[in-house]
N, C-alpha and C positions, 0 to 999 in steps of 0.2 A: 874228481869224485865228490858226490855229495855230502854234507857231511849228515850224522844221523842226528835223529832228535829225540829226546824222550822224556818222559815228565819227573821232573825231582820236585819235591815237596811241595806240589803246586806247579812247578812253572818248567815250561818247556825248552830245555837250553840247547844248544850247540855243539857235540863234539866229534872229532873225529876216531876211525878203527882203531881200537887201542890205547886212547885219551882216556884223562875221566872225563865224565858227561859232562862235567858243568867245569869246562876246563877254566884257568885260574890266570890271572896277571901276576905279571914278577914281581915278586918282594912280596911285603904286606904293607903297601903305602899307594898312594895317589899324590905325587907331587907337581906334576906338572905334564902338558905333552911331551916334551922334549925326550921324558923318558920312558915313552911308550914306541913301539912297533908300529908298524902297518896292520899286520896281522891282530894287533893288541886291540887297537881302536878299531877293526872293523867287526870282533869279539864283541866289545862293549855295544855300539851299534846294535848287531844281529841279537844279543840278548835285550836290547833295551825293547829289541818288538812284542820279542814275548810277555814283559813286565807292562809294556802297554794296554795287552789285550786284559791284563787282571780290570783296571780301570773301567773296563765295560762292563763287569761282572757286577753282579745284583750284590755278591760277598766281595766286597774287595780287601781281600786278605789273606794272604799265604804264608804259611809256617817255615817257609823256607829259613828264616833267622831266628826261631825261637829261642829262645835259652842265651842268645847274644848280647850285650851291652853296647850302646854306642854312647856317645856322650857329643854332643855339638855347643863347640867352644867359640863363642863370637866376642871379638875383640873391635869391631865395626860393626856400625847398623845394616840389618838387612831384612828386608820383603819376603823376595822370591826365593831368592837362596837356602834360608833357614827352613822357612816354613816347609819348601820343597825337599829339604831332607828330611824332614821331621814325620812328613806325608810318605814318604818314602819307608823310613824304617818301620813306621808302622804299618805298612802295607804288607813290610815282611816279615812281621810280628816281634820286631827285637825290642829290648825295653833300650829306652831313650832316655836320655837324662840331658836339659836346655839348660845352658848355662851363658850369660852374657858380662862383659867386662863390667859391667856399672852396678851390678848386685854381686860380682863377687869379690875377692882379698884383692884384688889388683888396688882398688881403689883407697886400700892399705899400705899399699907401695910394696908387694909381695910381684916377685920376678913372675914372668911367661914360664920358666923352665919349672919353678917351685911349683906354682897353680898344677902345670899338667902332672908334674912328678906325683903330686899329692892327690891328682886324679885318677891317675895310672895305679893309687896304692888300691884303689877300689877295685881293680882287675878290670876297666873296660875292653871291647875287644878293638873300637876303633872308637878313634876321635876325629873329627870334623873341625876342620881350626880357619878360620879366619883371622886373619891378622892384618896393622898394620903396616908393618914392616915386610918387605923383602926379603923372601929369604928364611921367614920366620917358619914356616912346616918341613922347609930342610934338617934346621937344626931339630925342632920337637923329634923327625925321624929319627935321627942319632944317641936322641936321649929315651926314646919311650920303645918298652915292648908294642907296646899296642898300634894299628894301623893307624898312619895318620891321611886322612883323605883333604887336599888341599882343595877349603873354599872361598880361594881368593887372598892372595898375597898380597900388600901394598901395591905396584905397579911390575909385579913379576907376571905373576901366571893364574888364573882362573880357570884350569882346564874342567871342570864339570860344564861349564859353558860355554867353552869349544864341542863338547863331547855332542850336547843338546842343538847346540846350532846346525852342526854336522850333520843330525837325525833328522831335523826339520827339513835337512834341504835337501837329504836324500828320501824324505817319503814325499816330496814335491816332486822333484826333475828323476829320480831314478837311479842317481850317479850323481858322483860327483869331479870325478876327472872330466877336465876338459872344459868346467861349467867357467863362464866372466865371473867372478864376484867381485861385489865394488864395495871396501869397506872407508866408511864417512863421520870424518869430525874427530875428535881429541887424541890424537896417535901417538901423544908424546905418554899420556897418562896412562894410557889403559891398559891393563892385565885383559882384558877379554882380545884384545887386538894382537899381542900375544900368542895367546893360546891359542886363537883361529888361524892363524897366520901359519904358527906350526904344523896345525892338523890340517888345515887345505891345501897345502902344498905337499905335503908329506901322501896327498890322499889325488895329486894331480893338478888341482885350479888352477886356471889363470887370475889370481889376484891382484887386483889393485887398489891400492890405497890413496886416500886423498885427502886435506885439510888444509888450513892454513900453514905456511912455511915456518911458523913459528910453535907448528903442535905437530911438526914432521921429523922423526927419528934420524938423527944422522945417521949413514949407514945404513937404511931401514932395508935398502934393497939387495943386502946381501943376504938376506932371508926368501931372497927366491923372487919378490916381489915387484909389481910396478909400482912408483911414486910419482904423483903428482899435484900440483897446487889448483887444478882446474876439474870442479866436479861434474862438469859435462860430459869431458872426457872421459873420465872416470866410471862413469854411471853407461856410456853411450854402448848401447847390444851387450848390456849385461845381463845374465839370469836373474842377480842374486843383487840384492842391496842390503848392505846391514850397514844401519847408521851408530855411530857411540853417542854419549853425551859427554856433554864439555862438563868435566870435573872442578868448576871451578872452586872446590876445598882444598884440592893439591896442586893450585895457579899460586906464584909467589910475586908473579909480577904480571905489565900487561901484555899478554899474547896476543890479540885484537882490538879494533879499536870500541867495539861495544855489543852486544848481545842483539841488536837490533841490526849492525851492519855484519853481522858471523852469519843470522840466518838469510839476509839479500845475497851473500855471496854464499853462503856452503850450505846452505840450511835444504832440505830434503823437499820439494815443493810438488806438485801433480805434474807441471807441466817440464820438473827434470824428470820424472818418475817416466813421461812419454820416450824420452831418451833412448831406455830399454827395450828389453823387448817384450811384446805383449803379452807373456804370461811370466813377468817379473815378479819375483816374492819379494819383498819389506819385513825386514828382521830388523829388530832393537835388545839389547838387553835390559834395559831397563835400568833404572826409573827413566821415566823420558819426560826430557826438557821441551813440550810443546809452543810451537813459534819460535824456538832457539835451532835444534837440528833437524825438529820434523815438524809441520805442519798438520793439523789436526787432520785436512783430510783423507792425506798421506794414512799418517798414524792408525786410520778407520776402515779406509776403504779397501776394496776388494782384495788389493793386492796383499795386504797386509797378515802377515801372520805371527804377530808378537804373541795374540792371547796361546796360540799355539805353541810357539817355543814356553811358553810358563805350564803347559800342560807337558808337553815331552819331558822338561828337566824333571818329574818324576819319576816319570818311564826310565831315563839314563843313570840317574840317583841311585835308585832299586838295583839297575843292573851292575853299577858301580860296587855297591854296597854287597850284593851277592856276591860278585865274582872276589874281593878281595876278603870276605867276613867268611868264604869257605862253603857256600851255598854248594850241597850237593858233595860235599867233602869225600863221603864214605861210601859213595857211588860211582859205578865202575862199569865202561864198555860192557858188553859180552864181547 
């Protein structure tokens, strides 16, 4: 059965006979893939299309969050991320409130738990937390009424950019069971390697992973995955290539022997790109290490849809932020 559609406060969401319209994610938290559904994420997905189409509008702005507080807590630097929540909740008219570790009490020696505790006295409805630590938006969950939407854990979980990468490559290919994807470069490091990992398999892929032996997950393949150290193979009749970048802030020693021999062997280049297959998409999350994992022309050319995934993670943001902030709360099937 189809499911119905109908518009709440602006925006057009998904539910089924007997649902509320703008059905909800469990809990009132965003921590990671791990603890979403099939059905959960592919919710997130189908409303992020509707929050898409606001973006085209001459008004981009829907009341669907009025009257809400968010508050976005960055304990690490970030571009995309921030801004794309920031873009987001005022899309859906909540008041925001930015806050980053180096202007606020931290740098007094006041705890993670005090900061949010003393945030939460202000009544927000969600907080946005990046951290360096692992781990670190489990516990705030435990301690704070308020939503906590994980953006980006130490080397745990980034799932708003699994959620985005997801969208991108199902408004390309159509699906995504069944698709190659080949993910390339820093696998020991990365929360986005993670979170995709979970949500493309969870959602059917044939995943493969690939880097040096020295930035490859022991274990990695008990996540469903293929590994290996040769990105030919890797890349060879894939749909999908998402390359990472080499974090070299969280390297304590040497994984390779230099920046210049990482991109002659693993680096993302046109003529591995020919590998694939001819209507192969090029996904990064960014920031991207140019002449280290991808090559500029890589980076630019046609195949390429980076500047795209930074436009969707608003679209996914929005839908995020709706379905766990109660968008459409008081609304109800007939």
């Amino acid at each position: 059965m189809l499911p119905d559609t109908r518009a709440v406060s602006g925006v057009e969401v998904a539910g089924g006979p007997g649902e509320p319209v703008a059905a909800r994610l469990r809990g009132k938290d965003l921590l990671g893939i791990a603890e979403l559904t099939v059905g959960e994420i592919r919710l997130v997905l189908d409303t992020a299309e509707a929050m898409k189409e606001i973006a085209a509008r001459p008004i981009k702005k829907v009341p669907a969050l009025r009257g809400k507080t968010v508050i976005n807590l960055f304990f690490e630097p970030s571009t995309r991320t921030r801004t794309s929540f920031e873009v987001a909740e005022k899309r859906l008219s909540a008041d925001t409130l930015n806050i980053a570790a180096s202007t606020s009490s931290v740098v007094k020696g006041e705890t993670l738990a005090d900061t949010a505790l003393n945030l939460e006295a202000m009544s927000p409805d969600l907080m946005v937390v990046r951290h360096a630590s692992s781990g670190a938006c489990h516990f705030l969950s435990r301690i704070c009424r308020a939503g906590i939407v994980n953006a980006g854990d130490g080397m745990h979980e980034h799932p708003t950019q699994a959620l985005l990468d997801a969208f991108t490559i199902r408004g390309h290919k159509k699906r995504i069971e069944g698709l190659k994807i080949a993910i390339v470069g820093d696998l020991l490091h990365s929360r986005v390697l993670r979170s995709n990992v979970l949500l493309l398999t969870k959602l059917g892929a044939d995943v493969w992973v690939s880097g040096p032996p020295t930035l490859i997950p022991p274990g990695i393949e008990q996540l469903g995955v293929r590994a290996t150290t040769s990105v030919d193979e890797a890349v060879e009749g894939a749909d999908v290539i998402m390359m990472l970048r080499i974090q070299l802030e969280r390297m304590l020693g040497g994984y390779f022997p230099s920046l210049r021999e990482y991109f002659t062997v693993f680096g993302m280049t046109a003529e591995r790109v020919r590998r694939a297959k001819a209507d192969v998409i090029i996904m990064h999350p960014g920031p991207m290490n140019r002449g280290v994992e991808i090559a500029s022309e890589v980076a630019d050319g046609r195949s390429s849809v980076i500047l795209e995934q930074v436009s969707n993670g608003v679209a996914v943001r929005m839908a995020v932020l709706y379905l766990l902030a109660g968008g459409g709360e008081h609304e109800t099937a007939a």
